[in-house]
N, C-alpha and C positions, 0 to 999 in steps of 0.2 A: 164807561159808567163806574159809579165807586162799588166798592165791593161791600159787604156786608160782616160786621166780627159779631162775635156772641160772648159776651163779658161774660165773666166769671164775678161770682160772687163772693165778694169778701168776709159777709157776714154769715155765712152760709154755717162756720163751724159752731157758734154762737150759739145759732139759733138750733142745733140739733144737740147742747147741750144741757146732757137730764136737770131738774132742779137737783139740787142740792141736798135739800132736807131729805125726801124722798129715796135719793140713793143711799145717804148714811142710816137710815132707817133700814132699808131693804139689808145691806148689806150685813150689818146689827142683826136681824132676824137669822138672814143668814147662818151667819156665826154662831148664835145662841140654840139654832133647830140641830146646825152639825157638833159643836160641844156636850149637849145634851142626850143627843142619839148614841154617838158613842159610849156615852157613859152604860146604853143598855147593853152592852160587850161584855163590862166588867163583871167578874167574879167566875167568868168561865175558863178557871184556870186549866181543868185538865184537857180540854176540847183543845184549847191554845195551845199547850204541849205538844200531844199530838198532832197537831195539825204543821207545829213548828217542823218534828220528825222528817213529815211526810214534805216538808219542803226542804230541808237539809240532804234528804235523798233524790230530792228532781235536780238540783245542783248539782250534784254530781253524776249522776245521770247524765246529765247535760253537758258534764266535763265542766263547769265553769269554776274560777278561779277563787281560792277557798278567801273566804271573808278575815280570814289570821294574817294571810299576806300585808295585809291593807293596816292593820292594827299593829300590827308590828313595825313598822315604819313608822306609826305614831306614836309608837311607846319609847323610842329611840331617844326622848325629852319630856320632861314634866312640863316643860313651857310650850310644847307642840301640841300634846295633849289635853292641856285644858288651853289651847286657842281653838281646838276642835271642838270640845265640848261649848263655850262660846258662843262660837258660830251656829252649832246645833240647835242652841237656846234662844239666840239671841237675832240671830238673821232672818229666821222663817217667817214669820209675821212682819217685822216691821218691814222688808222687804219687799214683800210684797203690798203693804197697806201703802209705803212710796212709791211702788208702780202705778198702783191704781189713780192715787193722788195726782201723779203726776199727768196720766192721759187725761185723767177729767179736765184740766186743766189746760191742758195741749194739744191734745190730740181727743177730742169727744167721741167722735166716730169709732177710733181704736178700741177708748176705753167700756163700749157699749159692748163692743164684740170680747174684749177679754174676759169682762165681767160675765157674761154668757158664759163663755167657756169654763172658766175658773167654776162656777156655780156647776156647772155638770159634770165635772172632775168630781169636785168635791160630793157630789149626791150621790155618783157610783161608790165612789171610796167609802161612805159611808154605808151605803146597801153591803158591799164587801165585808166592810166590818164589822157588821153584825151578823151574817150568813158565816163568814168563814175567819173566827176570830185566830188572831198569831200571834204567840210567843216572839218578841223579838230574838236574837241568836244570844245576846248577853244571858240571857235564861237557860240554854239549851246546851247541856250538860255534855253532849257527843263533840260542842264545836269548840268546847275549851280557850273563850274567848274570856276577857275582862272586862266589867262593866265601868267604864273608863267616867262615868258621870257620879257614881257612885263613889270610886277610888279617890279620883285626883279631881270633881269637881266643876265648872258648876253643873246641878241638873234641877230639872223642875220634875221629877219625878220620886214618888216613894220609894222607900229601898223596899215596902212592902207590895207587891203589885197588886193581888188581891183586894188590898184595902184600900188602894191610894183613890181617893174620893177625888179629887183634881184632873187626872188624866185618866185616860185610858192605856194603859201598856200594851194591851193584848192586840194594838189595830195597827199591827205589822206590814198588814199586804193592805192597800198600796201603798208607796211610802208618799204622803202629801209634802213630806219636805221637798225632795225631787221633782214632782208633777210642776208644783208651784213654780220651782226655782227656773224649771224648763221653758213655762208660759212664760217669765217674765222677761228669759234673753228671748224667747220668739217674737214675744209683742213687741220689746223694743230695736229688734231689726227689723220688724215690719214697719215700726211707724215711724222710724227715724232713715235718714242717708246717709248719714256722717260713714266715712268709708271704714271706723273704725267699729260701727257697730256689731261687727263676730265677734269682739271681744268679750262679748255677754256672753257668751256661751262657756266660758270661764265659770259663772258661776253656779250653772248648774253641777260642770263637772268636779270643781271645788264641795258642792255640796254632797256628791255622792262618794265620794271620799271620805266624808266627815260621816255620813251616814252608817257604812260601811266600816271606817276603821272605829268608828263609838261602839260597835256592836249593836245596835238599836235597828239596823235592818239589813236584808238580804239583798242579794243580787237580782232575784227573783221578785224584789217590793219594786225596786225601780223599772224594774222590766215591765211590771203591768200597769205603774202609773205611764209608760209612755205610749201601750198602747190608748189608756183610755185618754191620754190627751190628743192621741192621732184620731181617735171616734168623734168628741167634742169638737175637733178644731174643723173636721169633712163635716158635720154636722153645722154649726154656725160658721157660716162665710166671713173669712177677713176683709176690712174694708179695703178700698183704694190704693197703692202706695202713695203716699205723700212725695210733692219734689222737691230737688236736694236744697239744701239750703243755699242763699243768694242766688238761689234760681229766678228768673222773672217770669212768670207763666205769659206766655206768647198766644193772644186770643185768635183760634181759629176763625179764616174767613171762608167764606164761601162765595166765590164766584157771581155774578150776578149772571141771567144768560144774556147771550148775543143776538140779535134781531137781523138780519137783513133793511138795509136804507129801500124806504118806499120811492119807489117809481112813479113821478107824477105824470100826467098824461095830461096834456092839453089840444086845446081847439087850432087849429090853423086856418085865420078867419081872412093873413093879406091879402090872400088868392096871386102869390109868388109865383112866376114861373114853375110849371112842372109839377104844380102842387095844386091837387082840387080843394076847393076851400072844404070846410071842415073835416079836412086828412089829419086823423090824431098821428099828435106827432109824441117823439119822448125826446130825453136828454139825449140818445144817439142818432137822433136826428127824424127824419121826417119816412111815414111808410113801414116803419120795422116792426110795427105790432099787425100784426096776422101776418107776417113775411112767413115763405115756405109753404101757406096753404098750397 
């Protein structure tokens, strides 16, 4: 008997892909609820100090390796240092608004689930920063660092932090630069094969370098955006992995089952030799049913 396959549906990514409008609205909101929230951070300068302290002392505590390390090897060229400040400025957002773009686009499934995640990074980071506002270490007078955006350039930030009406300076812990940069190599070696895709992970670690040797956060920022992207990411399920590419998805079949050939049973009406007439007989011949009683 033929067996039975179960097609796979082609339009299936299609049809789970969110409208359009809908999402760049959402995500717009998004953006405007977390820019604004932070802004109620600002002007708590002396809490921020302090609080900066009190992280400059768990660092070391911790033994971990001091933030001057990292800056000094970036100061070693005017032209290393402002491609760091650059990148600081300049990769955090559009890199990620190209992430997102791009799953919507290619991967919809992915991009529902990122978009989740990313959104609940982002809503703790923001509870964080208004509960426990930070001095970044460029501010913090014991770590004897250079505020490298201020010096040599570009930065989007006031050289007044108190006043600067555009950012928030003081929203230190977590570092969303990192978080970000981390979801974006994670999502895309989840939704992708290509055997090269660990090389995303490049730029997270590229960015915390940048982070680190700007003086704009600690070692302790990036350490809490990764736990809260490991709480987001156990919290919303990653979709499926996708297969590799010039795969050809091979439709599982199932079996059909097997019957047993029916046994026809007829009359024996010649009256043959040795045969009473209507002696059912079968295919093995004449007598074999009820044989053995």
């Amino acid at each position: 008997m033929e067996s039975r396959a179960e097609p796979e549906s082609e339009g299936a990514a299609a049809i789970r892909r969110p409208p359009l409008v809908r999402e760049l609205l959402l995500v717009a909101g998004l953006f405007l609820v977390y820019k604004f929230g932070r802004q109620l951070a600002n002007g708590h300068t002396a809490e921020a100090l302090g609080n900066a302290h009190r992280v400059w002392g768990w660092e070391r505590s911790l033994r971990l390796p001091g933030e001057g390390a990292v800056q000094s090897a970036l100061l070693h060229g005017d032209a290393l240092v402002r491609a760091a400040n650059l990148y600081y400025v300049a990769v955090h957002f559009t890199a990620t608004a190209a992430f997102l773009v791009w799953l919507y686009l290619r991967r919809p499934a992915h991009y529902v689930w990122a978009r989740r995640v990313l959104a609940l990074v982002t809503g703790a980071a923001l509870a964080l920063h208004l509960t426990f506002p930070l001095a970044p270490p460029r501010m913090l007078d014991v770590a004897h660092l250079v505020d490298t955006g201020q010096v040599y350039g570009p930065t989007v930030y006031g050289a007044r932090p108190e006043t600067d009406s555009m950012a928030n300076q003081f929203a230190a812990m977590p570092s969303l630069h990192f978080g970000w940069a981390l979801m974006i190599a994670i999502g895309l070696i989840v939704a992708t094969r290509s055997r090269l895709r660990w090389l995303w992970l490049l730029h997270p670690l590229l960015t915390l370098v940048v982070i680190v040797g700007t003086a704009n956060h600690y070692w302790l920022d990036a350490i809490v955006a990764v736990v809260l992207l490991g709480v987001a990411s156990a919290v919303v399920r990653a979709p499926s992995p996708v297969s590799r590419p010039g795969s050809t998805a091979v439709p599982r079949t199932v079996p059909s089952p097997r019957f047993p050939e029916p046994t026809t049973v007829t009359q024996d009406t010649s009256g043959a030799p040795g045969t009473a007439a209507g002696t059912p007989t079968t295919a093995d011949g004449p007598g074999l049913v009820g044989a053995g009683r």
